[in-house]
C-alpha positions as CSV (number, residue, x, y, z in Angstrom):
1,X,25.6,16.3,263.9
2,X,28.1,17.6,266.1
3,X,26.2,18.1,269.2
4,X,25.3,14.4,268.9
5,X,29.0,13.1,268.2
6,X,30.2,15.9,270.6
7,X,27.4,14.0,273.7
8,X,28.2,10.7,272.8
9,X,32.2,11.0,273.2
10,X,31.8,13.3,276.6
11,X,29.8,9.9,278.0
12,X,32.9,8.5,277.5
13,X,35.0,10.6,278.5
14,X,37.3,10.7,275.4
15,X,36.4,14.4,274.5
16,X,38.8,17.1,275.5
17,X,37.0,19.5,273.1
18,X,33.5,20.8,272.9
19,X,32.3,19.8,269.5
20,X,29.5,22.1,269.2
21,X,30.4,25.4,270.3
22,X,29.5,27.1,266.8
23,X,25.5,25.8,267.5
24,X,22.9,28.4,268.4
25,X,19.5,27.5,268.5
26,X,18.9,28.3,264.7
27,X,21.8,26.0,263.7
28,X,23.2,22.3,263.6
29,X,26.5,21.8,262.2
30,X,27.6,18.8,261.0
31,X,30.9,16.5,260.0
32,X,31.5,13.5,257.9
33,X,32.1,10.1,259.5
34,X,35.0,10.0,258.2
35,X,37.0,13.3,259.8
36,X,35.2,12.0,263.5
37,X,36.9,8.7,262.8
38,X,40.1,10.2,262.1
39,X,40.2,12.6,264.7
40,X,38.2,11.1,268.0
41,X,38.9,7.9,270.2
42,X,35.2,6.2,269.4
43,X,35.8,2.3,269.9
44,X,33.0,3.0,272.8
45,X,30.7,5.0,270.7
46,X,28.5,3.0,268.1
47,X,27.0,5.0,265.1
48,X,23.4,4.2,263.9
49,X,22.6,5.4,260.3
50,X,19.5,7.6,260.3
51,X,18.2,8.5,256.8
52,X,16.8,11.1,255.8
53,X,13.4,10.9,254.3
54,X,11.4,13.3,252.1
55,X,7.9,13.6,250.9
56,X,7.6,14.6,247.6
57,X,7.4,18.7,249.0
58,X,9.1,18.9,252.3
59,X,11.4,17.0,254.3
60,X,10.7,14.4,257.5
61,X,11.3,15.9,260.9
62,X,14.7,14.2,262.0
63,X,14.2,14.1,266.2
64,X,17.3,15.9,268.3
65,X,18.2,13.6,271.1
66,X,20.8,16.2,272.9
67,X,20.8,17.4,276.0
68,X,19.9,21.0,275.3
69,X,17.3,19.9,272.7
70,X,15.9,16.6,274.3
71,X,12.0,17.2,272.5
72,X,13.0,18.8,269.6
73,X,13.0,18.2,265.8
74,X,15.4,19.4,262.7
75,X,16.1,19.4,259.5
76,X,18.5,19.8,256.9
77,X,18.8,23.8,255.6
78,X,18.4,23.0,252.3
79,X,15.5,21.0,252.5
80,X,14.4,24.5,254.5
81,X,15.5,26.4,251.8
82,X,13.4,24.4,248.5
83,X,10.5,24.7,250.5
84,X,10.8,28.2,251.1
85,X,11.2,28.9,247.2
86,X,8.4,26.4,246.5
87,X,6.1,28.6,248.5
88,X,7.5,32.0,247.3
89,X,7.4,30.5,243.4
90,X,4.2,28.2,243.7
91,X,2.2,29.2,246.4
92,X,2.7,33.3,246.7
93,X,3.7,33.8,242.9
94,X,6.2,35.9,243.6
95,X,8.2,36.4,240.4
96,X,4.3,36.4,238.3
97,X,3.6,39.5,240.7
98,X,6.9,41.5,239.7
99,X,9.2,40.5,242.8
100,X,12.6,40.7,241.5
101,X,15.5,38.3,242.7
102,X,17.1,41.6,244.5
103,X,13.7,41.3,246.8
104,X,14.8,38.0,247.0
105,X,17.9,38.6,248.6
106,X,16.4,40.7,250.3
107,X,14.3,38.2,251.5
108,X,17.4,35.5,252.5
109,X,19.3,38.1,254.3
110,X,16.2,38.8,256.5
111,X,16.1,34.8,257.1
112,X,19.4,34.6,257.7
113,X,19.1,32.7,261.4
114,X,17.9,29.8,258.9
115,X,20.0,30.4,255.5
116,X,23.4,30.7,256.4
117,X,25.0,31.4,253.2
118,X,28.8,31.6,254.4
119,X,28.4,28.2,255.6
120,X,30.6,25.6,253.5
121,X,29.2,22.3,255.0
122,X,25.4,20.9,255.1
123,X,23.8,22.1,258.8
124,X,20.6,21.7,260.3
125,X,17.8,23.8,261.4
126,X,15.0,23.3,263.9
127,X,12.0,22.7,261.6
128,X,10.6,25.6,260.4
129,X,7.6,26.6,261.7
130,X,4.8,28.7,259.7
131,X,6.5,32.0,260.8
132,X,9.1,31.4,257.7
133,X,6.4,31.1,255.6
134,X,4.1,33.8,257.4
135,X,6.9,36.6,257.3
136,X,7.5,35.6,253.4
137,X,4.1,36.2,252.8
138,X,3.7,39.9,254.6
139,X,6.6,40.3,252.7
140,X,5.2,39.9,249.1
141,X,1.6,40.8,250.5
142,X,3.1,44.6,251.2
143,X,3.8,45.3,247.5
144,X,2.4,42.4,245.4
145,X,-0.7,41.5,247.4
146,X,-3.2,43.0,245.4
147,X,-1.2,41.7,241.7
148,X,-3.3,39.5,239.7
149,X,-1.4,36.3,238.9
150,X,-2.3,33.8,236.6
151,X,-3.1,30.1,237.6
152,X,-0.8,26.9,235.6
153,X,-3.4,25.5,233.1
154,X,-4.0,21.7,233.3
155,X,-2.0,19.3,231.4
156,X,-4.0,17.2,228.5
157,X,-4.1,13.6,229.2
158,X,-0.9,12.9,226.4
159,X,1.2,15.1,228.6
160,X,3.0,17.7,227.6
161,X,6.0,18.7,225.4
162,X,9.2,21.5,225.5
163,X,7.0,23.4,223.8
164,X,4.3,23.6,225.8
165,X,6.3,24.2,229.1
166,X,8.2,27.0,226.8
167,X,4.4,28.6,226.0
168,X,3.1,27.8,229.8
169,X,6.0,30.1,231.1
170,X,5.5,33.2,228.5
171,X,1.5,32.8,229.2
172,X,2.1,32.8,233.2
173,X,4.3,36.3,232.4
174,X,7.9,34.9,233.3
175,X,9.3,35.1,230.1
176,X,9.2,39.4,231.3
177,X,10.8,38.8,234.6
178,X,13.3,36.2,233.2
179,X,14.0,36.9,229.3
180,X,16.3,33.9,229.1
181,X,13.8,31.3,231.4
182,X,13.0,29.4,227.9
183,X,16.9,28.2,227.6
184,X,16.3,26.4,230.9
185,X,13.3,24.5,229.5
186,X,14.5,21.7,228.0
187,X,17.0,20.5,230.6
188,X,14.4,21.2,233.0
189,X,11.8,18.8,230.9
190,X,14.1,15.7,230.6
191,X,14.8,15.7,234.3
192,X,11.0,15.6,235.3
193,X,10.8,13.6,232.5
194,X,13.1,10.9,234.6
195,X,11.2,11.5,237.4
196,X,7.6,11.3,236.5
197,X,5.4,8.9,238.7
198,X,3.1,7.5,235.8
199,X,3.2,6.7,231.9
200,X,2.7,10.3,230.7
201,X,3.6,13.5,232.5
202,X,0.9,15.1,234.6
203,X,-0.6,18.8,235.9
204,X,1.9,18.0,239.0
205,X,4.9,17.5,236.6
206,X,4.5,21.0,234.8
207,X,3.9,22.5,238.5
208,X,7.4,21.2,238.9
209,X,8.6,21.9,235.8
210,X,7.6,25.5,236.0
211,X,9.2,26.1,239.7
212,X,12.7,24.7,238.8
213,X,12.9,26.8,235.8
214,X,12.3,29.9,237.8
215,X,15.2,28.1,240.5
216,X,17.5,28.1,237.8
217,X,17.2,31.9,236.8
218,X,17.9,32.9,240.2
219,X,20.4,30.8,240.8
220,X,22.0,32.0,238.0
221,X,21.5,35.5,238.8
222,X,22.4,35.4,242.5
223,X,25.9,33.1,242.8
224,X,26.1,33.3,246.3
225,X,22.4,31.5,246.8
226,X,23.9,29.0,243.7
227,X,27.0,28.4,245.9
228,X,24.9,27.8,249.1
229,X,23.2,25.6,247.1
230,X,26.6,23.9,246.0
231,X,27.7,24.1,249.9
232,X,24.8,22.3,251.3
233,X,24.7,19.5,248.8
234,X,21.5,20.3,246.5
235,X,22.8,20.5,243.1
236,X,21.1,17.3,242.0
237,X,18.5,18.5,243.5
238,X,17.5,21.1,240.8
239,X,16.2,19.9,237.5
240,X,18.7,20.8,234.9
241,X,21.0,22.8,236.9
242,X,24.6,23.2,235.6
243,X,26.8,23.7,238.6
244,X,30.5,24.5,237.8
245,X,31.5,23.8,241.2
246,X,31.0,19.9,241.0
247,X,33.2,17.2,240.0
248,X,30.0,15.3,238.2
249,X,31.5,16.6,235.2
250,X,34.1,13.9,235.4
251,X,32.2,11.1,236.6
252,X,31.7,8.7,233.8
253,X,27.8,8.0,234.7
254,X,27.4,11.8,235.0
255,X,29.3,12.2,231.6
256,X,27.0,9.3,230.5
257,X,23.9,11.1,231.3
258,X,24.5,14.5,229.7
259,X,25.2,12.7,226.1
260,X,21.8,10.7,226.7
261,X,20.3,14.5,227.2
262,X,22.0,15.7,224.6
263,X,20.8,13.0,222.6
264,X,16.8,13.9,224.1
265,X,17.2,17.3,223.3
266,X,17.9,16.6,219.9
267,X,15.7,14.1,219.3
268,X,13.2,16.5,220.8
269,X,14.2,19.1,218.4
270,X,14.0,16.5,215.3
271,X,10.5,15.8,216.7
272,X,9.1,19.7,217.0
273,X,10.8,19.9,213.5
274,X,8.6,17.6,211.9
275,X,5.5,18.4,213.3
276,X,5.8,22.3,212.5
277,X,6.7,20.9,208.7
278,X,3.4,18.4,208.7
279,X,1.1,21.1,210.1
280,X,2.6,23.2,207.6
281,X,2.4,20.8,204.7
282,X,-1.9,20.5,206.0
283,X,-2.1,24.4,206.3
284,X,-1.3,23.9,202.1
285,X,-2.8,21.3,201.1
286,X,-6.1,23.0,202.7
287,X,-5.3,25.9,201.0
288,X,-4.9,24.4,197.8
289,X,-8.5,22.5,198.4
290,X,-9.9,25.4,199.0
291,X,-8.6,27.2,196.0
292,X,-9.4,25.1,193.6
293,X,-12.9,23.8,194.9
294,X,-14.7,25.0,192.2
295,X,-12.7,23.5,189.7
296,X,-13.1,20.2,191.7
297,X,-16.7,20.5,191.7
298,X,-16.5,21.1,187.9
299,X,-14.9,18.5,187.1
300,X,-17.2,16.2,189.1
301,X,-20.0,17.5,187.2
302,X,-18.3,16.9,184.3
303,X,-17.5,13.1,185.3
304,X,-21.1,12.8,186.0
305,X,-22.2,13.9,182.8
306,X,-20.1,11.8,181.0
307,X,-21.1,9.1,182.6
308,X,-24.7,9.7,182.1
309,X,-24.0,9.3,178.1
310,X,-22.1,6.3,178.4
311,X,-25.5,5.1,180.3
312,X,-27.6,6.7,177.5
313,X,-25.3,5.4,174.9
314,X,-25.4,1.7,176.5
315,X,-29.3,1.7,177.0
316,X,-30.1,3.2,173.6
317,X,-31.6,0.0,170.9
318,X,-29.5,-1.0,168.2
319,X,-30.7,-1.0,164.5
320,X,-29.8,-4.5,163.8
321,X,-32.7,-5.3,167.0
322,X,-34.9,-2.7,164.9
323,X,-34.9,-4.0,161.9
């Protein structure tokens, strides 16, 4: 953070510029290690990594230790930003209800002391309180609140497949909102599919798979939320996205990733290929049983009948024991 970098080097008296003067209380810029080291006298100033840790839905509260924020807590915008789309998505059902990704925008621009979007480097934000989440809500709750929305159906114990995500988001009404939501399903699957906690893919997994598929249509339909996206380093972030403004594209582990899901997809196709043609071939075959039952049971009768003669035949004396 700057305010941090910009305290510590003012202890030692080796700042002639204030570091921080684009901060407000909504925002925390940052800079790499790299430009301060290039830039700032800081053989007195010793750097201690901090990571930052996340729970599965939101980020851990990172504490500020500046002078103008001594009890405070931040932290990064985009984490901010994914779990303001989880709510609106997940919890408020936005898009099931008929909000549009205009609304949406609608919706950022009204946040906009949190979401930035000119911004071209990762910042922080003091952590949100419920008031994000409240004003969302009144938001959709003005026009949507009294929209019936369908709940995610529970996932079998075998998981589930492509094709079930595919039917799970037509059945929850997206495919009406988002026409072209399918196309995002596969890449979507195999990257919860890398992801998944236990053997077999879970309710929890198809809660994720479903969000990130509805991420990816309005990404893709608003570019200046995708570049924010790009901006505050979350691409990888979102299952299946493609993101033209990365490099990954020429990283040879990247490369080697996308022919492996190339290869999955394919595979996956191969697979929903030959089960449509077996429950097709048993469709037939029960047809053809039940067409020509009767003739079955004929010739069973028949078989019987037959055999009841050989019986009679075997059982009847012979005239040389007659005579």
């Amino acid at each position: 953070m700057k305010s941090e970098v910009s305290d510590a080097l003012k202890a030692t008296s080796t700042l002639r510029k204030i570091l921080d003067d684009e901060d407000d209380h909504t925002t925390m810029n940052t800079m790499s290690l790299e430009e301060v080291l290039k830039n700032f006298d800081t053989k007195n100033v010793e750097f201690i990594r901090y990571p930052i840790l996340r729970a599965k839905h939101r980020a851990t509260p990172i504490p500020i230790s500046t002078s103008d924020k001594p009890n405070g807590t931040c932290i990064l915008a985009i984490d901010a930003f994914f779990q303001f789309f989880k709510e609106l998505t997940l919890g408020l059902k936005f898009y099931q209800k008929g909000g549009s990704v205009d609304d949406v925008n609608r919706m950022i621009s009204a946040l906009k002391k949190t979401f930035k979007l000119n911004y071209t480097t990762p910042y922080f934000v003091p952590t949100p309180d419920e008031g994000i989440v409240k004003r969302v809500a009144n938001f959709v709750n003005k026009d949507f609140g009294n929209v019936p929305a369908k709940e995610l159906r529970d996932v079998k114990r075998e998981g589930f497949t492509v094709r079930i995500l595919k039917n799970e988001l037509a059945d929850l009404g997206l495919t009406t909102k988002f026409p072209e939501i399918q196309n995002y399903a596969e890449a979507v699957y195999f990257d919860v599919m890398e992801r998944k906690k236990e053997r077999y893919l879970r309710t929890c997994d198809l809660f994720d798979a479903v969000e990130h598929c509805q991420l990816n249509c309005t990404l893709e339909r608003l570019p200046i939320l995708k570049k924010f996206v790009h901006n505050q380093k979350g691409c990888h972030r979102v299952y299946g996205l493609e993101c033209e403004y990365c490099d990954g594209g020429e990283n040879p582990e990247t490369q080697k990733l996308l022919v492996l899901k190339k290869e999955l997809a394919e595979l996956q196709k191969a697979h929903d290929k030959i089960c449509k043609e077996y429950r097709q071939k048993s469709r037939e075959i029960q047809e053809l049983e039940k067409e020509n039952e009767p003739v079955v049971k004929r010739m069973k009768l028949d078989d019987s009948y037959e055999l009841s003669i050989d019986d009679e035949e075997r059982n009847a004396p012979s005239t040389s024991n007659l005579s």
